[in-house]
C-alpha positions as CSV (number, residue, x, y, z in Angstrom):
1,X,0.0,0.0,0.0
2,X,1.2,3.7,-0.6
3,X,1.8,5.7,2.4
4,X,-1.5,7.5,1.9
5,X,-3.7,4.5,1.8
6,X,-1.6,3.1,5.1
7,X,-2.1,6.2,6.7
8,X,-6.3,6.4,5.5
9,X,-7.0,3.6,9.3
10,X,-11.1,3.9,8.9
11,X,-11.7,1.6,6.0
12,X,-12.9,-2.3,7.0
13,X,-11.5,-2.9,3.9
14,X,-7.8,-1.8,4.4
15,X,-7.6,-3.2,7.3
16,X,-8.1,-6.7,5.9
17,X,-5.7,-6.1,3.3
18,X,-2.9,-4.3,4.6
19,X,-0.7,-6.6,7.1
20,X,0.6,-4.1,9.4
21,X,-3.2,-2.9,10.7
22,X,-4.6,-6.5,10.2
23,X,-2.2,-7.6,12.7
24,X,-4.3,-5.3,15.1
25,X,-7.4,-6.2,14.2
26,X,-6.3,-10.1,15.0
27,X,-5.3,-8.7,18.3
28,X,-8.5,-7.3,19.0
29,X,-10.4,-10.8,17.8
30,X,-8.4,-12.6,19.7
31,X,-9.8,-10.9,23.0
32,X,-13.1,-12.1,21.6
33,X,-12.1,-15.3,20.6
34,X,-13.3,-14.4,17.0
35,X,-9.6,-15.3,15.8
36,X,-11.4,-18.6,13.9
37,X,-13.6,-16.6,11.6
38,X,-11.0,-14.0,10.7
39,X,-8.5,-17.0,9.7
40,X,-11.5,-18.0,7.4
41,X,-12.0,-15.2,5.8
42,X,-8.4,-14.8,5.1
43,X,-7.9,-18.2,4.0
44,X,-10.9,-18.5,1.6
45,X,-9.9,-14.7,0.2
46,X,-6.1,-16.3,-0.4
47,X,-7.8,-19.4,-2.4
48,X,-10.3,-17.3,-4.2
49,X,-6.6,-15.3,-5.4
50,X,-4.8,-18.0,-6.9
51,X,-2.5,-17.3,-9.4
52,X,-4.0,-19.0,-13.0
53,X,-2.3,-22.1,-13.7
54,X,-2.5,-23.4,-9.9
55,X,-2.4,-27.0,-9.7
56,X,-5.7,-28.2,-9.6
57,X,-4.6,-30.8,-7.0
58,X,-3.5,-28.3,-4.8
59,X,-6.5,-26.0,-5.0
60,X,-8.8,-29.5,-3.9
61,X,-5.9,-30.0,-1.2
62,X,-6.7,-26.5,-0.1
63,X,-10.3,-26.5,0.0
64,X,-10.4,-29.8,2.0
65,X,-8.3,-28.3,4.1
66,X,-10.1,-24.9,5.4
67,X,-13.3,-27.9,5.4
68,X,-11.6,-30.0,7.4
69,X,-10.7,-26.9,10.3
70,X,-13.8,-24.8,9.9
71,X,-16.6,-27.6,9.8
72,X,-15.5,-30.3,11.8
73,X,-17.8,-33.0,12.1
74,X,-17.7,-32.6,16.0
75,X,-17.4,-29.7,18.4
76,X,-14.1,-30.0,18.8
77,X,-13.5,-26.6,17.1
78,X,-14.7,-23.2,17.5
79,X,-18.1,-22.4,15.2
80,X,-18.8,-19.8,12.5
81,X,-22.1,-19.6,13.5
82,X,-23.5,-19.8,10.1
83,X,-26.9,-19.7,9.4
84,X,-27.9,-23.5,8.8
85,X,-29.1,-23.0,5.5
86,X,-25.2,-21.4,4.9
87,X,-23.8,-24.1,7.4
88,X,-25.8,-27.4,4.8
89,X,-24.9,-25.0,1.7
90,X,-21.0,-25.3,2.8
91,X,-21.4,-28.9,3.4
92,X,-23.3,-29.8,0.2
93,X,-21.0,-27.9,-2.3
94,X,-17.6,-29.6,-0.6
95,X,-19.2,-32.7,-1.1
96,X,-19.5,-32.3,-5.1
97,X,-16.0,-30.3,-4.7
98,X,-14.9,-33.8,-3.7
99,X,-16.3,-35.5,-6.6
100,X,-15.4,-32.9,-9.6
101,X,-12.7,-30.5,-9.8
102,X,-15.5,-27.7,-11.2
103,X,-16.6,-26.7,-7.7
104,X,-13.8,-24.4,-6.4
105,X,-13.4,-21.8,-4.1
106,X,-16.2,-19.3,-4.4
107,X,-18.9,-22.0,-5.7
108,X,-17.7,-24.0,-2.1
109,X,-17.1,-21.1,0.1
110,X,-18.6,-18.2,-1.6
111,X,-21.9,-18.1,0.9
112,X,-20.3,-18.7,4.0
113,X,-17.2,-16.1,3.6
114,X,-19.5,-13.4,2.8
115,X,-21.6,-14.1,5.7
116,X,-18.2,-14.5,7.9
117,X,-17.1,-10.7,6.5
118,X,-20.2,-9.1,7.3
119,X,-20.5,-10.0,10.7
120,X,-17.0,-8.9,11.3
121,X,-18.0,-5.9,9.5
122,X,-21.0,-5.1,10.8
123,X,-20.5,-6.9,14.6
124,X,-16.7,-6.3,15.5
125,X,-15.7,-3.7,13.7
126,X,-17.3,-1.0,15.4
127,X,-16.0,-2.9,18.6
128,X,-12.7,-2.9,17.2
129,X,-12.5,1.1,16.6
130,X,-13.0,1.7,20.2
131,X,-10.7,-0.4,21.7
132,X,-7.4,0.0,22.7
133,X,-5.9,-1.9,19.7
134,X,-7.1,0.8,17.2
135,X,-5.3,3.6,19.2
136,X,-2.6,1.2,19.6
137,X,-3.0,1.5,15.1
138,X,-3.6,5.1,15.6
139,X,-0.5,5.7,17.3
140,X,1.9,3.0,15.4
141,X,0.9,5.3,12.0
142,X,0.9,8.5,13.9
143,X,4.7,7.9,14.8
144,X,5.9,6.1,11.4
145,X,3.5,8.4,8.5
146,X,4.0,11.8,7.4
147,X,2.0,13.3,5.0
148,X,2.5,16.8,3.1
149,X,-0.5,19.0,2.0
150,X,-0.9,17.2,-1.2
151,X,-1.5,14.0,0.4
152,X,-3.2,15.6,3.8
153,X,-5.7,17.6,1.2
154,X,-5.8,14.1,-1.1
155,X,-9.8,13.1,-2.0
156,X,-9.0,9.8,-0.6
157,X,-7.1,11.1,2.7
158,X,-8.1,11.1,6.3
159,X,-9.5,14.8,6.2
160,X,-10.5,14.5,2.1
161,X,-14.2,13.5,2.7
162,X,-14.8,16.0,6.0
163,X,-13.2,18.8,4.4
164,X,-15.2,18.6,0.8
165,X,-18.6,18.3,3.2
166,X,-17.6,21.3,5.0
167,X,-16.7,23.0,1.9
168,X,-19.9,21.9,-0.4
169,X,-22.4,21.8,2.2
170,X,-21.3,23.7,5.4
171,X,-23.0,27.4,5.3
172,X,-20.3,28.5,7.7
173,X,-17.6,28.0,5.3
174,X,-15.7,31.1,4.3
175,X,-16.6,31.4,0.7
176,X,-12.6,32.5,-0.2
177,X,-11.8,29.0,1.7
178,X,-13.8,27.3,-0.9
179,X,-12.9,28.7,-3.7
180,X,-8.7,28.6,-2.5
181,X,-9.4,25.1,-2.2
182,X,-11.0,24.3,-5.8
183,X,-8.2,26.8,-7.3
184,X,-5.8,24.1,-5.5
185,X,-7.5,21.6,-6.9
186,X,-7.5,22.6,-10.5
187,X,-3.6,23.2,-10.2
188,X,-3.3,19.8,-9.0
189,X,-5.1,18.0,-11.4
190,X,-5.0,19.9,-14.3
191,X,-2.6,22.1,-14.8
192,X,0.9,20.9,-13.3
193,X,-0.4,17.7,-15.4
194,X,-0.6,20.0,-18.3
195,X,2.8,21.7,-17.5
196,X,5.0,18.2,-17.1
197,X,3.5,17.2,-20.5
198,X,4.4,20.0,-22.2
199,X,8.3,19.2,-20.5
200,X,8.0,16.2,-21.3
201,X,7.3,17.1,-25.1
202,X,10.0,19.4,-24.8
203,X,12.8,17.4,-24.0
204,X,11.8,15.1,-26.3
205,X,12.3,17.4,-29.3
206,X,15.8,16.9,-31.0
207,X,18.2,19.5,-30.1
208,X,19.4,19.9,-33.5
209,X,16.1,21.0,-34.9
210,X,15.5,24.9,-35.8
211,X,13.6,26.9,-32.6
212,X,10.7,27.3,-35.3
213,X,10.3,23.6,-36.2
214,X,10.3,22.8,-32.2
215,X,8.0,25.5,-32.0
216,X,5.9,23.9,-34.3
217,X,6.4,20.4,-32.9
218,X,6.1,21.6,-29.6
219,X,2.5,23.1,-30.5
220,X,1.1,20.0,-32.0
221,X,2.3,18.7,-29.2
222,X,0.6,20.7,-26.4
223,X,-3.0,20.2,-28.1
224,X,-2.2,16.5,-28.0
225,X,-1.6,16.5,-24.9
226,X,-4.9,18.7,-23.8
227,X,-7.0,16.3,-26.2
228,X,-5.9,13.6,-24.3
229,X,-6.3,14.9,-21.0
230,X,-9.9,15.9,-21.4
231,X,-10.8,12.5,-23.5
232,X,-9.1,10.4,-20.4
233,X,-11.2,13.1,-18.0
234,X,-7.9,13.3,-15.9
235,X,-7.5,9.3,-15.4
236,X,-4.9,7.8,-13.5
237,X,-2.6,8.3,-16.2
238,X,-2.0,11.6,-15.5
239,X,-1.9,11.5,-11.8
240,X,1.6,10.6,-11.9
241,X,2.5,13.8,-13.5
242,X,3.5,12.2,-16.7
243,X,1.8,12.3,-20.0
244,X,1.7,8.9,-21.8
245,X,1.3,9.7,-25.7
């Protein structure tokens, strides 16, 4: 992950996918002996995300596996508390998974996985962001990210979706504050694209050429580039700062 998306902590989402702040959640479900259904989830998400080409004797290895640890036959390990309907659903699907190698993992697991992620969501993750494991987070990024205005002020950063509801909707918003903020904007994302384009076209020109025919070149060039900014409508291309033509 880049250092803005490690730093953005709310997300359910990044914290299952980043290592560093799954780690604490695990912590925190461990307290609540939920460890089991995070494992599954993880597990499951890992076989979904097999690389084409996987052995098919591995991927049936694998999903007797995670059958063999998270529906035991007795009570010998801790539940998922699926629904039954989920819980016969499981146990149906392995069974043909056992017969024919065209039941994998989401036809198997699929059900029981996406019940498993929405309770976490929905049951222990609101837990989670009030326990001392997320200000244990809170302080681990605290101390190891630092972000500059660009990324601070980023649409996708940890003030980016107060500050454009204070901005857009807030009647106590200082109209010059708004407007500072969408002229920022535009600089951003339009034209220091625009100016490393028209760099980049430069140095690209052969030095031995006349100043009129790089002129020239350099003005075919620049509308190039503007055609292709507005067609992509500012696409990820561009937000590296490079133009790709």
């Amino acid at each position: 992950l880049s250092k803005m998306q490690a730093y953005n902590i709310i997300g359910f989402e990044a914290v299952l996918h980043d290592p560093a702040r799954f780690n604490y959640f695990l912590d925190f479900c461990r307290g609540y002996n939920q460890v089991h259904k995070l494992f599954f989830w993880l597990e499951v998400n890992q076989g979904m995300n097999q690389p084409a080409g996987f052995a098919e004797d591995q991927i049936a290895s694998h999903i007797s596996s995670i059958f063999s640890r998270f529906f035991p036959t007795s009570n010998s390990a801790p539940s998922l508390n699926l629904p039954p309907k989920i819980e016969n659903y499981t146990r149906k699907m392995y069974s043909k998974a056992r017969a024919s190698l065209e039941y994998r993992f989401p036809a198997v697991f699929g059900p029981a996985q996406s019940f498993v992620h929405l309770e976490l969501m929905a049951v222990w993750f609101p837990l989670f962001n009030e326990s001392q494991s997320y200000s244990s987070l809170r302080e681990f990024i605290g101390s190891n990210m630092r972000l500059n205005l660009d990324e601070l002020l980023a649409e996708n950063g940890p003030m980016g979706e107060a500050l454009k509801k204070f901005l857009n909707t807030n009647d106590e918003c200082p109209p010059d504050l708004s407007c500072s903020y969408h002229l920022y904007q535009s600089i951003k994302n339009v034209i220091l694209p625009l100016c490393n384009g028209i760099t980049k076209a430069l140095s690209d020109r052969s030095t031995s050429d006349s100043v009129e025919n790089v002129l020239r070149h350099l003005i075919k060039e620049c509308s190039e580039i503007r055609s292709l900014y507005l067609a992509t409508d500012g696409s990820s291309q561009w937000h590296s700062g490079v133009c790709k033509i």
